[in-house]
Predicted model as a PDB file, atoms N, CA, C, CB and O in Angstrom, pLDDT in the B-factor column:
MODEL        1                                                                  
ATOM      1  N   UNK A   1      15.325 -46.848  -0.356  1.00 96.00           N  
ATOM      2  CA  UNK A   1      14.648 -46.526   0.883  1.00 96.00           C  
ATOM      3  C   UNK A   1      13.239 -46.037   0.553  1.00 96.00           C  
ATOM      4  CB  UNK A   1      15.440 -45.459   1.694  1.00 96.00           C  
ATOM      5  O   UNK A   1      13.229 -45.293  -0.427  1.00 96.00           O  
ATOM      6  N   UNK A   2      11.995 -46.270   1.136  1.00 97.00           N  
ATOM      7  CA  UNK A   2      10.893 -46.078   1.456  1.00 97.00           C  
ATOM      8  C   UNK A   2      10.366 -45.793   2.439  1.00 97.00           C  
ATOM      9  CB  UNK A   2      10.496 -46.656   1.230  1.00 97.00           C  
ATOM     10  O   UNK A   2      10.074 -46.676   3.246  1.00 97.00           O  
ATOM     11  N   UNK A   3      10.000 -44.093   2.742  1.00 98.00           N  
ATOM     12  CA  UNK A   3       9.358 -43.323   4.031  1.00 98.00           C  
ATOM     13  C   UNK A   3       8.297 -43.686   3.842  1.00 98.00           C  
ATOM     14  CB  UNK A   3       9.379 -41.822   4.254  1.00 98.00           C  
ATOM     15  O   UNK A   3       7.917 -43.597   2.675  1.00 98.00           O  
ATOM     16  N   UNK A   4       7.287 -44.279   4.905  1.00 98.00           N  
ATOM     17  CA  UNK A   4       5.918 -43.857   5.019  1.00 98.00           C  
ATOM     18  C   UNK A   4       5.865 -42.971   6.807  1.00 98.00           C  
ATOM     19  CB  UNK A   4       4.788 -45.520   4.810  1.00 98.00           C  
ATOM     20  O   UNK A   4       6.496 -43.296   7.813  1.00 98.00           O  
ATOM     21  N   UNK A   5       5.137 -42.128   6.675  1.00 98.00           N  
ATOM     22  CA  UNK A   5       4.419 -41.372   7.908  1.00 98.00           C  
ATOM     23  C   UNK A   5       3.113 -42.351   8.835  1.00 98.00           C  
ATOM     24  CB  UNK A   5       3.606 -39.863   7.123  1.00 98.00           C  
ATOM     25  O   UNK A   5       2.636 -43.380   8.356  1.00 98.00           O  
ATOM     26  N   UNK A   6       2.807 -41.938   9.832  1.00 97.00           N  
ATOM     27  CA  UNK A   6       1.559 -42.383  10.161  1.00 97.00           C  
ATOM     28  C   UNK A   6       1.010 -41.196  10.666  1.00 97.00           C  
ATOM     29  CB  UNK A   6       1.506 -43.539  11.080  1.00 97.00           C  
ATOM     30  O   UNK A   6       1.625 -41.042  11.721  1.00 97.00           O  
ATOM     31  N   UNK A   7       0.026 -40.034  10.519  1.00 95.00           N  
ATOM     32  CA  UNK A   7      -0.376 -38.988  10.258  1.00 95.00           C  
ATOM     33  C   UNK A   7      -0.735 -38.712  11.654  1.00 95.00           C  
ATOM     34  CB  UNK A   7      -1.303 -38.924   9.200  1.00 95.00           C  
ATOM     35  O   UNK A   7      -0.336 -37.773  12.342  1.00 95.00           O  
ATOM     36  N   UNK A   8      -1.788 -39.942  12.083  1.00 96.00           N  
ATOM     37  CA  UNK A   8      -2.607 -40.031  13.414  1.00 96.00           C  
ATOM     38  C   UNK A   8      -1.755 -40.264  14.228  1.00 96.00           C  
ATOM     39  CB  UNK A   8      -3.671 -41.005  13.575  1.00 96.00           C  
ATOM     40  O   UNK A   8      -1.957 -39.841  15.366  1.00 96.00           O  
ATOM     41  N   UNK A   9      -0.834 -40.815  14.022  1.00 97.00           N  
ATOM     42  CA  UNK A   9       0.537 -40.378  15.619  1.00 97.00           C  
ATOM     43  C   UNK A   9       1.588 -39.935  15.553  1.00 97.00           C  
ATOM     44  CB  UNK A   9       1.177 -41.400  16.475  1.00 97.00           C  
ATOM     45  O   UNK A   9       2.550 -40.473  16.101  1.00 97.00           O  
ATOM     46  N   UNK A  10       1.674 -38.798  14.837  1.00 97.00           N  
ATOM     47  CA  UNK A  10       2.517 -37.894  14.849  1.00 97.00           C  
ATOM     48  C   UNK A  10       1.917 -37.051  15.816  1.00 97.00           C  
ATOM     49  CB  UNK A  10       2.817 -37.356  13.603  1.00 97.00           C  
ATOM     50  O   UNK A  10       0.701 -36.868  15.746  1.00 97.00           O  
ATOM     51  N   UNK A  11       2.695 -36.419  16.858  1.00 96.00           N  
ATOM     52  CA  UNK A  11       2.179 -35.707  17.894  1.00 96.00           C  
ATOM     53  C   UNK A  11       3.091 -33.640  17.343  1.00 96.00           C  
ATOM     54  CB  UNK A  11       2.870 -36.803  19.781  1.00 96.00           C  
ATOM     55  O   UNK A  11       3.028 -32.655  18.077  1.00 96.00           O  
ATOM     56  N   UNK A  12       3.646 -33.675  16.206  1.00 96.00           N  
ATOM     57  CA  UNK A  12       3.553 -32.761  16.098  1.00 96.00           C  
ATOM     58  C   UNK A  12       5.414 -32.148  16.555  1.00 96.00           C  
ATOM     59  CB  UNK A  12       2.213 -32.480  16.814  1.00 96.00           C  
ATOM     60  O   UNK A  12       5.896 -31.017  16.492  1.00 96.00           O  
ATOM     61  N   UNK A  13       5.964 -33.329  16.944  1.00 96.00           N  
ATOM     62  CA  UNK A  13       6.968 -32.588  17.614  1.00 96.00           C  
ATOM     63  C   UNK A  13       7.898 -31.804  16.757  1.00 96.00           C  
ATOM     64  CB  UNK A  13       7.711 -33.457  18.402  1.00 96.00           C  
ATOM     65  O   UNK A  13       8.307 -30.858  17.429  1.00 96.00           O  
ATOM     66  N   UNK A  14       8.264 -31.796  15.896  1.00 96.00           N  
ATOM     67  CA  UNK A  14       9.117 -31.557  14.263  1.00 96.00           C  
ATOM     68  C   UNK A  14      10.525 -31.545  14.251  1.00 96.00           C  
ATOM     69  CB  UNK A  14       8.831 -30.094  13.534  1.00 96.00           C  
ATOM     70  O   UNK A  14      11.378 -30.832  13.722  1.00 96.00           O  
ATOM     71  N   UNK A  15      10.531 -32.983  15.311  1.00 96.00           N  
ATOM     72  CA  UNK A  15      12.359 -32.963  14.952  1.00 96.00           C  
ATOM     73  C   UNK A  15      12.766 -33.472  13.441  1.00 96.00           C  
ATOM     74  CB  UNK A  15      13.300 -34.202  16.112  1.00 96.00           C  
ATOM     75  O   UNK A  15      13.876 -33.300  12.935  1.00 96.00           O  
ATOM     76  N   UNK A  16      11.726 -34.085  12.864  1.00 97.00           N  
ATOM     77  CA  UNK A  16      11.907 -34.796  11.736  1.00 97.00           C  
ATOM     78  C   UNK A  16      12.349 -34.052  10.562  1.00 97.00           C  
ATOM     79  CB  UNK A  16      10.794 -35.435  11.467  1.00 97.00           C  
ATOM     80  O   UNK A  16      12.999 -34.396   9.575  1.00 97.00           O  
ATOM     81  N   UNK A  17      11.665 -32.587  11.034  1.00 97.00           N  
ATOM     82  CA  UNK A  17      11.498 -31.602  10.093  1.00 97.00           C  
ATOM     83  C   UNK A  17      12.808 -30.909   9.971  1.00 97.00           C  
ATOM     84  CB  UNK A  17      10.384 -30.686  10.445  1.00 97.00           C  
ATOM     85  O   UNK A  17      13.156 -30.348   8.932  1.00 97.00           O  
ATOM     86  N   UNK A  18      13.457 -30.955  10.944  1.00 97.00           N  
ATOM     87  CA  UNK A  18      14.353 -29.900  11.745  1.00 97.00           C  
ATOM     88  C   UNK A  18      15.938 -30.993  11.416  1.00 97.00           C  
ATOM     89  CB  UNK A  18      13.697 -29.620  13.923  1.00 97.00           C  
ATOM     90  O   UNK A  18      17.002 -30.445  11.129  1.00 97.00           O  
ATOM     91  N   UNK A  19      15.827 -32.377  11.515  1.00 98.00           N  
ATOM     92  CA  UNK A  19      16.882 -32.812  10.850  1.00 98.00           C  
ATOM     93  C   UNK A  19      16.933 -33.289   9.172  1.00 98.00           C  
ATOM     94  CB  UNK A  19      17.213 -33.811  11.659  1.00 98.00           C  
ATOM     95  O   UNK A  19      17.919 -33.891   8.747  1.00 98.00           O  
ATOM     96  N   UNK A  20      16.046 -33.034   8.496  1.00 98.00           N  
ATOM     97  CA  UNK A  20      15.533 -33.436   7.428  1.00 98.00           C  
ATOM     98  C   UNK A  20      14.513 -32.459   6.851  1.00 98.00           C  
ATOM     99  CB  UNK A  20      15.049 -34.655   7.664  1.00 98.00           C  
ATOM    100  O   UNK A  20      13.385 -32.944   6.766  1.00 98.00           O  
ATOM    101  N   UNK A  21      14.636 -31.215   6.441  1.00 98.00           N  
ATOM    102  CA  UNK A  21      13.645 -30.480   5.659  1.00 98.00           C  
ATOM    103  C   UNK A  21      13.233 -30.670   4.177  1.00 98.00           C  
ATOM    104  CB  UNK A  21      14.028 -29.291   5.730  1.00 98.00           C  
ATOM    105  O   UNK A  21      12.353 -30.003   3.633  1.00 98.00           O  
ATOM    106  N   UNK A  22      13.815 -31.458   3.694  1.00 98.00           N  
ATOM    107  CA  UNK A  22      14.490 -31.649   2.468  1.00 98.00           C  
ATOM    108  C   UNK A  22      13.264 -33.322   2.302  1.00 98.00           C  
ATOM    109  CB  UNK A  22      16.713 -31.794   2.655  1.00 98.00           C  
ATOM    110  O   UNK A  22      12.921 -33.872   1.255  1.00 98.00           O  
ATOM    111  N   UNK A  23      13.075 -33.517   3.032  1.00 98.00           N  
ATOM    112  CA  UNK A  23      11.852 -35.044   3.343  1.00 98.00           C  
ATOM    113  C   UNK A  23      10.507 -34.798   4.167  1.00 98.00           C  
ATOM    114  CB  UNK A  23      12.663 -36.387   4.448  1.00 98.00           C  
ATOM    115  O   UNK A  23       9.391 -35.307   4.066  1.00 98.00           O  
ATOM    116  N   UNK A  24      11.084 -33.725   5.106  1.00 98.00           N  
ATOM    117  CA  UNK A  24       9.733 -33.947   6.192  1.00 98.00           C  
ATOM    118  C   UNK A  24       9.463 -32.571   6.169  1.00 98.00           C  
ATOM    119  CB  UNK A  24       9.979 -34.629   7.939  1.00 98.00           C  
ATOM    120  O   UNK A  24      10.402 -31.774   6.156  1.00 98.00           O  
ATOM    121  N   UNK A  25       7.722 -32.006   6.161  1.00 98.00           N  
ATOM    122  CA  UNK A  25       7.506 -30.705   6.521  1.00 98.00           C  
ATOM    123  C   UNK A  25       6.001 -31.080   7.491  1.00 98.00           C  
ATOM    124  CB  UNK A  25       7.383 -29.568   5.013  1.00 98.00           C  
ATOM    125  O   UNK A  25       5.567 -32.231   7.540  1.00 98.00           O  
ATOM    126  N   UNK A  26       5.460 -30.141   8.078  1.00 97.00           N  
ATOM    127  CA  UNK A  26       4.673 -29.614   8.990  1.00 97.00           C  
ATOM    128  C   UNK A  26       3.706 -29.401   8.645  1.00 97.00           C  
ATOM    129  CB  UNK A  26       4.968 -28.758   9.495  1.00 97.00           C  
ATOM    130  O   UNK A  26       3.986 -28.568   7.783  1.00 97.00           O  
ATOM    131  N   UNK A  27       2.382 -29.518   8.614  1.00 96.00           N  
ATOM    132  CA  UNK A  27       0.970 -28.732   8.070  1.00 96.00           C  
ATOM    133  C   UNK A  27       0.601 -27.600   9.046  1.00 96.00           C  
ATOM    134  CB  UNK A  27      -0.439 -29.818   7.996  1.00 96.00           C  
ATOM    135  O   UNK A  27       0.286 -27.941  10.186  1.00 96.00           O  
ATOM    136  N   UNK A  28       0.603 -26.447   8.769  1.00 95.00           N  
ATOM    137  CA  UNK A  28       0.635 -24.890   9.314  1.00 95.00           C  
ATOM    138  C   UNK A  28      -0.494 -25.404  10.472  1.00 95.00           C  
ATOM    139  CB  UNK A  28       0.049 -23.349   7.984  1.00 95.00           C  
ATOM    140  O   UNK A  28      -0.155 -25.442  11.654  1.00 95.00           O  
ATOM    141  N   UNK A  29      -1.937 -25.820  10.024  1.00 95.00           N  
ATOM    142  CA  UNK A  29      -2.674 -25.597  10.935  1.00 95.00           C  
ATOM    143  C   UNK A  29      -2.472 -26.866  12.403  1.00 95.00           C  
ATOM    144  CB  UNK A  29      -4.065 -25.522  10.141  1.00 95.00           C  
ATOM    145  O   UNK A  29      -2.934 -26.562  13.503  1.00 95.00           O  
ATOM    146  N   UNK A  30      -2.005 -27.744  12.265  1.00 95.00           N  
ATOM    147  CA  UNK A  30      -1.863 -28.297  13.735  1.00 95.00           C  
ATOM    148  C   UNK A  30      -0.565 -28.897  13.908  1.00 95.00           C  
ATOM    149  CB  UNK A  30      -2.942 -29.386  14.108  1.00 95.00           C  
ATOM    150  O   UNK A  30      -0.333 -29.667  14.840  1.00 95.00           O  
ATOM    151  N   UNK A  31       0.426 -28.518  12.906  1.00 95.00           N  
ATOM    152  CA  UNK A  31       2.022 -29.309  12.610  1.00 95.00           C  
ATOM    153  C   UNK A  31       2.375 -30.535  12.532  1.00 95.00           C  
ATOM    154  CB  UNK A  31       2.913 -29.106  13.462  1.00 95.00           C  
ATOM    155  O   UNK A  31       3.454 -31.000  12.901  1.00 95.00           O  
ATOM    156  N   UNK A  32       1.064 -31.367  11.825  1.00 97.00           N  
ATOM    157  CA  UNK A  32       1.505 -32.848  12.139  1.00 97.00           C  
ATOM    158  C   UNK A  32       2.425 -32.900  10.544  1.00 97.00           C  
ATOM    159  CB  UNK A  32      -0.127 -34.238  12.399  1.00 97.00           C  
ATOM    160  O   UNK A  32       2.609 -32.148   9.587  1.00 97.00           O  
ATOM    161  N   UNK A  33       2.788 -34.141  10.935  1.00 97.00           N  
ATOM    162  CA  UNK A  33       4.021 -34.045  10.015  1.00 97.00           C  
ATOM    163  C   UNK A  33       3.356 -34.622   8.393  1.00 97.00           C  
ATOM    164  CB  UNK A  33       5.480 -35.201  10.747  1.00 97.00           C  
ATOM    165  O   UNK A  33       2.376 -35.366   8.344  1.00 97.00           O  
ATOM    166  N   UNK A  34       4.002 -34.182   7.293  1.00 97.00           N  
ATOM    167  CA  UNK A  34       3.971 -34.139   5.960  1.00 97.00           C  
ATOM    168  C   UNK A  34       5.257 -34.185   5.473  1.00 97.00           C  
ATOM    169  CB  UNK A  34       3.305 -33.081   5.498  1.00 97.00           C  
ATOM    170  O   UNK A  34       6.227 -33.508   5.815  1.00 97.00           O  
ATOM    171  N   UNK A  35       5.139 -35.369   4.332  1.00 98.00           N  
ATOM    172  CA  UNK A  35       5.754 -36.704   3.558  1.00 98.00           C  
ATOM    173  C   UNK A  35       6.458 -35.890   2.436  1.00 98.00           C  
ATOM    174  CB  UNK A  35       4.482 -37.989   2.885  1.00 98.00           C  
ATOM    175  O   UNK A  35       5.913 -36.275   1.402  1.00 98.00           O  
ATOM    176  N   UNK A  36       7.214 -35.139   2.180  1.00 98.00           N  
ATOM    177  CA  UNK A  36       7.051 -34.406   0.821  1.00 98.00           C  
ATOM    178  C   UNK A  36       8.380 -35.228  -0.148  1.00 98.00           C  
ATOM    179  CB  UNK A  36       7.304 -32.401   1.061  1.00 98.00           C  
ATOM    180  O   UNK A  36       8.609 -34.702  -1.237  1.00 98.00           O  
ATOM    181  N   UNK A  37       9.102 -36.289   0.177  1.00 98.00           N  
ATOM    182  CA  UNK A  37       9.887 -37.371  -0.676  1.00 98.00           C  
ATOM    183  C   UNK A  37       9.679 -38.465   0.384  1.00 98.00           C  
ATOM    184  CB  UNK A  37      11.657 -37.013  -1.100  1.00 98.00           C  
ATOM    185  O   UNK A  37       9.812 -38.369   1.604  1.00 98.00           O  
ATOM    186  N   UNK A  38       9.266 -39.695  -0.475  1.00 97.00           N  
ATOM    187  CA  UNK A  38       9.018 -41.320  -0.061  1.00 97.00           C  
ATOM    188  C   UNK A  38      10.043 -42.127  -0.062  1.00 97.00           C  
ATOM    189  CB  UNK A  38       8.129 -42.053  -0.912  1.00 97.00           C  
ATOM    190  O   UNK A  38      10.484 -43.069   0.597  1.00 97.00           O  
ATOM    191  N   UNK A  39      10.426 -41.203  -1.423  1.00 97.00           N  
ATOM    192  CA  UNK A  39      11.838 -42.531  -1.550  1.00 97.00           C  
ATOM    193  C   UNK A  39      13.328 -41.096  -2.168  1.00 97.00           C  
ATOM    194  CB  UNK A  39      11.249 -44.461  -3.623  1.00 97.00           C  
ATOM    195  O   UNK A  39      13.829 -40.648  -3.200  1.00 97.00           O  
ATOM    196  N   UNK A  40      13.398 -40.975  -0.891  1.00 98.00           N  
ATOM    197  CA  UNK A  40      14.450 -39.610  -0.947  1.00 98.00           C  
ATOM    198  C   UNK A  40      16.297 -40.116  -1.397  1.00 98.00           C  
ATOM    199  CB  UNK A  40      14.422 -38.778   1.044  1.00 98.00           C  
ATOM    200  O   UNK A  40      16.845 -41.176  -1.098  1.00 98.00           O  
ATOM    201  N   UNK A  41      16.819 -39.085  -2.082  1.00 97.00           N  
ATOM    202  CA  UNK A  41      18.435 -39.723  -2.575  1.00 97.00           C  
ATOM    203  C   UNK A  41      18.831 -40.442  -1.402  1.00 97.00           C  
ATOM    204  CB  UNK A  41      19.782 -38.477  -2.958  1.00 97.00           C  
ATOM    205  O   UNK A  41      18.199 -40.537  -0.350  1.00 97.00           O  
ATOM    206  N   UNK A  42      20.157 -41.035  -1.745  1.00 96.00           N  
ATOM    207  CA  UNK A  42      20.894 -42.069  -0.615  1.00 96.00           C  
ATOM    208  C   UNK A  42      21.077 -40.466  -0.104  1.00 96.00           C  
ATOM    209  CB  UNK A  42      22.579 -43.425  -1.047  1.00 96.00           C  
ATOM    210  O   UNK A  42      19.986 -40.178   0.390  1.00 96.00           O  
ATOM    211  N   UNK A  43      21.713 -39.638  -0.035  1.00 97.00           N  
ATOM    212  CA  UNK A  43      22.611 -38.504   0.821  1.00 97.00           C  
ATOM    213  C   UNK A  43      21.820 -38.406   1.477  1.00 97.00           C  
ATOM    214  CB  UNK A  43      23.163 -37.174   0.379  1.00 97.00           C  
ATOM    215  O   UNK A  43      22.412 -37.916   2.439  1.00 97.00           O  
ATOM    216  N   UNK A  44      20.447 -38.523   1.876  1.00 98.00           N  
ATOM    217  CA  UNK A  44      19.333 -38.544   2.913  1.00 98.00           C  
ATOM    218  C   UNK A  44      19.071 -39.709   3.733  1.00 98.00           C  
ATOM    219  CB  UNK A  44      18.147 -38.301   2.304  1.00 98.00           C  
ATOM    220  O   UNK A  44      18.343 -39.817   4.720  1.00 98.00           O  
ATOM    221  N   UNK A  45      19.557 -40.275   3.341  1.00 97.00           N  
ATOM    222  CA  UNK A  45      19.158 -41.529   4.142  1.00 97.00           C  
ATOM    223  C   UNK A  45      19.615 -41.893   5.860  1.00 97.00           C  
ATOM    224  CB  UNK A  45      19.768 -42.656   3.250  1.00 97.00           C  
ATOM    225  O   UNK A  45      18.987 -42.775   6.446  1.00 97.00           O  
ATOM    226  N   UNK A  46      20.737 -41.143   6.571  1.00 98.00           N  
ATOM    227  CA  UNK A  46      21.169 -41.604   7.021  1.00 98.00           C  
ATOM    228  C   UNK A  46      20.408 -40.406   8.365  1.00 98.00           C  
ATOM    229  CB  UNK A  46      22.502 -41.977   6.453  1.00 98.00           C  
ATOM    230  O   UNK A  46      20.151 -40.801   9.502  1.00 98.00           O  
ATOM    231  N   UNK A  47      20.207 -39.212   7.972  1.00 98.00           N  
ATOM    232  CA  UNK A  47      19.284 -38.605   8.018  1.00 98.00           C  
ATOM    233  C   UNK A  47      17.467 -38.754   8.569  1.00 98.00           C  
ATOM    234  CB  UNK A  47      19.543 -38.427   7.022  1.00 98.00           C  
ATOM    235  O   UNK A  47      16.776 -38.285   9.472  1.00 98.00           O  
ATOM    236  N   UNK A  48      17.350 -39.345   7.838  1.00 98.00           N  
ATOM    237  CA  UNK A  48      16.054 -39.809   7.213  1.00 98.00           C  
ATOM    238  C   UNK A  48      16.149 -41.181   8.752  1.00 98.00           C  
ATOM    239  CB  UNK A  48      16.184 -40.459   4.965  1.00 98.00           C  
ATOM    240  O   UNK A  48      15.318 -41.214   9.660  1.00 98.00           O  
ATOM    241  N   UNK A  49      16.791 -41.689   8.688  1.00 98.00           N  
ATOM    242  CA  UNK A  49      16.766 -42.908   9.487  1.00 98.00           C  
ATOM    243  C   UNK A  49      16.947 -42.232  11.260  1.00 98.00           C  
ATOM    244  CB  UNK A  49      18.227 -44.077   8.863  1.00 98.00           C  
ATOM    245  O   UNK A  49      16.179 -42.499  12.183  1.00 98.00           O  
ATOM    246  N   UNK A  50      17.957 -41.488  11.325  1.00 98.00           N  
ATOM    247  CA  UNK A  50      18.542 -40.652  12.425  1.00 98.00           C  
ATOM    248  C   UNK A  50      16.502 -39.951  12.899  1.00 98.00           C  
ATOM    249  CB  UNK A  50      20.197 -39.088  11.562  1.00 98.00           C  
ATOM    250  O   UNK A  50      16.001 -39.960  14.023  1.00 98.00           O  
ATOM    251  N   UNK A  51      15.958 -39.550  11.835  1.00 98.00           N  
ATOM    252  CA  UNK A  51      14.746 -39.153  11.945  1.00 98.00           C  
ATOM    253  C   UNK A  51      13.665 -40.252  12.375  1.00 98.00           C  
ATOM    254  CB  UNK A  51      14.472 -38.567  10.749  1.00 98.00           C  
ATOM    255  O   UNK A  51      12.896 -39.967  13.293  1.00 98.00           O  
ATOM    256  N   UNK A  52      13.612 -40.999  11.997  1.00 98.00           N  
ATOM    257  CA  UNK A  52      12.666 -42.022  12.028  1.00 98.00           C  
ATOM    258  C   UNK A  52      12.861 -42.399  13.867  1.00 98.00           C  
ATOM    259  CB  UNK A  52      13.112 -43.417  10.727  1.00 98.00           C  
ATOM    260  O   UNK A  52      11.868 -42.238  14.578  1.00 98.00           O  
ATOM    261  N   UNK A  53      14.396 -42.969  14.603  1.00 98.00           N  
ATOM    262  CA  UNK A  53      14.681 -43.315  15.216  1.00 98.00           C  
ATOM    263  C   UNK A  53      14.472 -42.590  16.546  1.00 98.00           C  
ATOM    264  CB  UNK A  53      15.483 -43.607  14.766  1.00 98.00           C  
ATOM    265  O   UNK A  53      14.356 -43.135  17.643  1.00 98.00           O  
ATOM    266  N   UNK A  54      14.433 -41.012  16.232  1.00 97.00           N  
ATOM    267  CA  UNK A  54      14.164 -40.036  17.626  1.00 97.00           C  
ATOM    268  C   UNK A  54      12.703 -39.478  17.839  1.00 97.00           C  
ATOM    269  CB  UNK A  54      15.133 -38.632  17.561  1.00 97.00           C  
ATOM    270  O   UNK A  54      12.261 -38.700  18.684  1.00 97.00           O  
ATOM    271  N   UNK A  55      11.964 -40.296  16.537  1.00 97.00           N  
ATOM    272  CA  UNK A  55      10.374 -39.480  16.604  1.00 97.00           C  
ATOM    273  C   UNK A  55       9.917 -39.897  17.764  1.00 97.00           C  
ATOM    274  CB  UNK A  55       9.150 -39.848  15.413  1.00 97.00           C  
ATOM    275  O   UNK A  55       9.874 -41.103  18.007  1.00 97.00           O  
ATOM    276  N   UNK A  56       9.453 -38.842  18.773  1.00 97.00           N  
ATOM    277  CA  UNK A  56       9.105 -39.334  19.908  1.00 97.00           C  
ATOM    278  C   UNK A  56       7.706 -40.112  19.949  1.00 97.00           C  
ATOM    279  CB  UNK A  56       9.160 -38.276  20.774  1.00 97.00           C  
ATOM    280  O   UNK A  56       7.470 -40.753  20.973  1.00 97.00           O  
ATOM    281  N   UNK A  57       6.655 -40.108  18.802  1.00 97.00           N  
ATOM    282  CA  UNK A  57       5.234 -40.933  18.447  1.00 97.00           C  
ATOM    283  C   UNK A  57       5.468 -41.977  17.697  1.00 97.00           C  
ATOM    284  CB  UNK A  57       4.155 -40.169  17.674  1.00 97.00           C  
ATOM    285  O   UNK A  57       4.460 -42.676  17.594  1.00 97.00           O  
ATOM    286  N   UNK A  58       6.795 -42.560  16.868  1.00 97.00           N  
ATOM    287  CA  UNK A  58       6.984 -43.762  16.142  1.00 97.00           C  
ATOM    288  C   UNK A  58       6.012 -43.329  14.876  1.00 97.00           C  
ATOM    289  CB  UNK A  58       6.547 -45.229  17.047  1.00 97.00           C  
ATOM    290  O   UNK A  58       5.372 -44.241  14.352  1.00 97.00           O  
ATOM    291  N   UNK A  59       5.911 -42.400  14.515  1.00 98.00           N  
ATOM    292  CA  UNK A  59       5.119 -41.971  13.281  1.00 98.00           C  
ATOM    293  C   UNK A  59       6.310 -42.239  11.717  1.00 98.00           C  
ATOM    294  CB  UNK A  59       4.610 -40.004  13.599  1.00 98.00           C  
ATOM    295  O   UNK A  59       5.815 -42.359  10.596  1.00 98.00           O  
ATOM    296  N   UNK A  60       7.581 -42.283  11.904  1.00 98.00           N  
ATOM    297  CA  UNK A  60       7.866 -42.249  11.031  1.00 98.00           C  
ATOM    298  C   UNK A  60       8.280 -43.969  10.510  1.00 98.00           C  
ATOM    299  CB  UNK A  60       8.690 -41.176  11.111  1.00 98.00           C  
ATOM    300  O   UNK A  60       8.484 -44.852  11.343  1.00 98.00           O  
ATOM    301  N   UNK A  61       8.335 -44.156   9.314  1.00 97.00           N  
ATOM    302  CA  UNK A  61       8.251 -45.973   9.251  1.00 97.00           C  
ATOM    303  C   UNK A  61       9.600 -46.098   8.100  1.00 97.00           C  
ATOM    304  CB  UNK A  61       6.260 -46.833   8.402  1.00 97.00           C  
ATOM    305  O   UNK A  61       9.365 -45.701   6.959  1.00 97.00           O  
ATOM    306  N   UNK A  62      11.366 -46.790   8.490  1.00 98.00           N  
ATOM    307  CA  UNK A  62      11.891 -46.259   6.872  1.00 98.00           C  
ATOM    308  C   UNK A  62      12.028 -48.113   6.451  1.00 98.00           C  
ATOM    309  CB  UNK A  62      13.994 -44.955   6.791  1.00 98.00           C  
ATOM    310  O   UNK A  62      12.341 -49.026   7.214  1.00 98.00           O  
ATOM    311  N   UNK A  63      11.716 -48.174   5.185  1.00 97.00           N  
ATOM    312  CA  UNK A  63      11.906 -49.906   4.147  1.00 97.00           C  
ATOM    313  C   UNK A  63      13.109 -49.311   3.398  1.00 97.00           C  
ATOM    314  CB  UNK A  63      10.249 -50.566   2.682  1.00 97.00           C  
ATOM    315  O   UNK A  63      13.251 -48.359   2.630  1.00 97.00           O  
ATOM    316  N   UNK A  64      14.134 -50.493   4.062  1.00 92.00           N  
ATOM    317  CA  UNK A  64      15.230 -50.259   2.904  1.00 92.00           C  
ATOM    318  C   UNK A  64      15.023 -51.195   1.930  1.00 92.00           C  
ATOM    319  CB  UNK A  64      16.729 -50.381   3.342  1.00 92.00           C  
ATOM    320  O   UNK A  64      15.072 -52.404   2.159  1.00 92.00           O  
ATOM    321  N   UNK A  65      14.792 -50.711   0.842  1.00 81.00           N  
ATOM    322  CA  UNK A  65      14.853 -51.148  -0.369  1.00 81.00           C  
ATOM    323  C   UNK A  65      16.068 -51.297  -1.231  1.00 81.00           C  
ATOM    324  CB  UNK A  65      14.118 -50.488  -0.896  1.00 81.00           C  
ATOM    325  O   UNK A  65      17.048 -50.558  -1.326  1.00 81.00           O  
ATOM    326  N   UNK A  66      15.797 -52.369  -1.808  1.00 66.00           N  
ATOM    327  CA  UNK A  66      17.296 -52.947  -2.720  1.00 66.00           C  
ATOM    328  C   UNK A  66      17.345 -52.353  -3.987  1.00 66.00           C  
ATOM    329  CB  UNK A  66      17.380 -54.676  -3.088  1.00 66.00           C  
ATOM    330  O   UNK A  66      18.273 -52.610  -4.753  1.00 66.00           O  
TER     331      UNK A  66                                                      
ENDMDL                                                                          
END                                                                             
């Protein structure tokens, strides 16, 4: 699996963060979202996807990789 973010439309909401801390964190000064694993263990993945799927800006992007 391969996370990418899109920085400029993340609106900040941090469910991503909130089901996934362990992949996704917040930047203090305006909370847009930050990438901190790209290619996170499988035990994240399902997670990670559950995340991608409820971002209310489509900021999060997941490539399953073989």
């Amino acid at each position: 699996m391969k996370v990418t973010v899109d920085e400029d439309r993340c609106c900040g909401a941090g469910t991503c963060v909130l089901l996934v801390p362990e992949v996704f964190d917040q930047r203090e000064d305006d909370g847009v979202v930050l990438l901190l694993d790209a290619a996170p263990a499988e035990g994240f993945h399902a997670a990670v996807r559950e995340a991608a799927n409820v971002c209310p800006a489509a900021a999060i992007t997941v490539a399953e990789t073989a």
